[in-house]
C-alpha positions in Angstrom: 60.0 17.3 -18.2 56.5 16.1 -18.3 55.1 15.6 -14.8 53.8 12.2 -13.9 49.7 12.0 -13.0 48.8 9.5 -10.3 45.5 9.3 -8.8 45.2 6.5 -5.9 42.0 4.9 -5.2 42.2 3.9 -1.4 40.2 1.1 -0.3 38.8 3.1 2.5 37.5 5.3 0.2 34.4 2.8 -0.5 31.8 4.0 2.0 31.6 0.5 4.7 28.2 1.5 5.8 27.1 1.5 2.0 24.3 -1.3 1.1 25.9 -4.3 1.0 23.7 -4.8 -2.3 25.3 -1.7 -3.7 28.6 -2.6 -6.4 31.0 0.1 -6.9 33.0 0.2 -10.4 35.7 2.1 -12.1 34.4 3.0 -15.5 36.6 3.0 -18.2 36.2 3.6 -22.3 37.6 1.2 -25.0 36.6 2.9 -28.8 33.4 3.6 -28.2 32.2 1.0 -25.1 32.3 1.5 -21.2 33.3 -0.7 -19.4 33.3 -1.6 -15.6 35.4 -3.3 -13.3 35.2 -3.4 -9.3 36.5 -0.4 -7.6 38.0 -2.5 -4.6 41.0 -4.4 -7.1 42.0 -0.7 -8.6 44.9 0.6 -7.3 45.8 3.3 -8.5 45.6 5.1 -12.2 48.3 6.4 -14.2 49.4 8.5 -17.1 50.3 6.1 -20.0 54.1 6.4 -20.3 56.7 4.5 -22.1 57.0 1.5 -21.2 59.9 -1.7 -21.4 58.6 -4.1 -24.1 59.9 -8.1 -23.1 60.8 -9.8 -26.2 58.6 -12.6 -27.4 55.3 -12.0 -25.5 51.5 -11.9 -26.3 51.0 -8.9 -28.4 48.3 -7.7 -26.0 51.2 -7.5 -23.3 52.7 -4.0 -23.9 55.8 -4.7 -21.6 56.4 -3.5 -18.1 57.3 -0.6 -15.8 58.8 -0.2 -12.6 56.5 1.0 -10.1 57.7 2.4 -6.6 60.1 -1.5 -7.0 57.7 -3.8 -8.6 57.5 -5.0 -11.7 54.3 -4.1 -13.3 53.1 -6.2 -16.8 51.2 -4.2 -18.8 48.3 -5.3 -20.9 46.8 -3.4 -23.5 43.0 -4.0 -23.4 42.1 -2.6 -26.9 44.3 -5.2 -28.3 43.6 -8.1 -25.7 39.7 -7.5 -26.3 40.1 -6.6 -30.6 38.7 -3.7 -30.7 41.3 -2.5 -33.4 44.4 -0.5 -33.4 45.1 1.0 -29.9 45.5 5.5 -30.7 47.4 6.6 -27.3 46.8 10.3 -26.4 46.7 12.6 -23.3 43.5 10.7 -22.4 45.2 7.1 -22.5 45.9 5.8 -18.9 46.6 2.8 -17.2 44.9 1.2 -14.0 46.8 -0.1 -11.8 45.1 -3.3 -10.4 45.6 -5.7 -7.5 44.6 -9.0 -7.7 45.5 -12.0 -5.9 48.4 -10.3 -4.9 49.7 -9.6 -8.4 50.0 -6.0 -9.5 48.7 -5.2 -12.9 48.3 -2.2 -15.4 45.5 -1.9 -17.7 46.1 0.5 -20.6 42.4 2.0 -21.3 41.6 4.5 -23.7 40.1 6.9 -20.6 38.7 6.7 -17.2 34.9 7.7 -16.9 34.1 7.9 -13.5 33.2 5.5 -10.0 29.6 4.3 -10.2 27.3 2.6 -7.5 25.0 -0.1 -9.0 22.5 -1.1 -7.0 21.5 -5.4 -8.1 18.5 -4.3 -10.4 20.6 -1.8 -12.4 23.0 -5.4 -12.9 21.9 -7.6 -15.8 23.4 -11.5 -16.5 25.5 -11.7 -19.6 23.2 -12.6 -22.7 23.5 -15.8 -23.6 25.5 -15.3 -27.1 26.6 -19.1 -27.7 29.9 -19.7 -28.5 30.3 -16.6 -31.4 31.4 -14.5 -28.2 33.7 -15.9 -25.7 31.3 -14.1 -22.5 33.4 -16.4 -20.0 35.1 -12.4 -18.7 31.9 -10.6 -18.3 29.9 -10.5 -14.7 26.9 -8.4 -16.3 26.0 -5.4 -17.7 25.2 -2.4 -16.0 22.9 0.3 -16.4 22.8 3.8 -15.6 20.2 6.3 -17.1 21.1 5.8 -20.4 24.4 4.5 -20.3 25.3 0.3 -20.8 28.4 -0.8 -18.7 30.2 -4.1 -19.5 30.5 -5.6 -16.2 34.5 -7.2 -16.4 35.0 -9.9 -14.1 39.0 -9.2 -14.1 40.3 -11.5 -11.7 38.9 -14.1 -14.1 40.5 -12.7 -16.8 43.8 -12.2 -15.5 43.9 -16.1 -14.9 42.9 -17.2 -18.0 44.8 -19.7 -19.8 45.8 -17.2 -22.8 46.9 -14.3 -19.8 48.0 -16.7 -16.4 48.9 -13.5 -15.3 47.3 -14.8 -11.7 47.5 -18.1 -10.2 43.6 -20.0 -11.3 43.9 -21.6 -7.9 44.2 -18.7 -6.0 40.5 -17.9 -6.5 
């Protein structure tokens, strides 16, 4: 029987003293993007194990799991953002987010690593008109050579086509 992973990411793990203009972010991979999203709403992060599928839902919403009692919905970000068919392997995990109040897993091809971005390594979205829906992005990021896509996930979550999170609890 296959061990389960979990790696918690406490919230006194961000350094307090740190420049308050200094934003830490979980990186994560989807195909071949990095994305970001703010160290301080992850949780915790998973091996990607089977999971309960709930009849009639959005595709993107993979089902649930039970985690230590709650009841976890889990959304598949390679689907939710189209990027193609999701592949799960041993890299595949799933973040375990805490918004609001509401617990959410994120299944992501990988985990990249935590990185501090100071504001001038933070761009604004490009303005892209209304080809791209940018309404979920905070920025981009940069690092040496490396372009992060900035997610702004509480935003996400309560989206009209997710309502995973109350709107009017932001």
């Amino acid at each position: 029987m296959q061990q389960e992973q979990t790696t918690s990411i406490a919230p006194e793990s961000v350094n307090p003293s740190a420049n308050a203009t200094t934003n830490e972010f979980l990186t994560f991979r989807l195909g071949n993007e990095e994305y970001g999203i703010e160290i301080l709403k992850v949780q915790e992060i998973r091996n990607y194990h089977a999971i309960t599928q709930i009849a009639n839902a959005p595709e993107f919403i993979k089902g649930v799991v039970n985690l230590r009692g709650i009841i976890v919905p889990i959304v598949d970000m390679r689907i939710k953002f189209r990027l193609g068919n999701e592949n799960y392997d041993e890299f595949t995990v799933v973040i375990i987010i805490n918004v609001a109040g509401r617990v959410v897993g994120m299944v992501v091809d990988s985990v990249s690593d935590v990185i501090c971005l100071a504001e001038e390594q933070m761009r604004p979205t490009p303005g892209l008109g209304s080809v791209i829906d940018t309404e979920y992005i905070m920025g981009l990021g940069t690092v040496d050579e490396r372009m992060l896509i900035l997610i702004d996930i509480e935003k996400l979550l309560s989206s009209n086509d997710m309502g995973l999170i109350d709107q009017n609890l932001n």
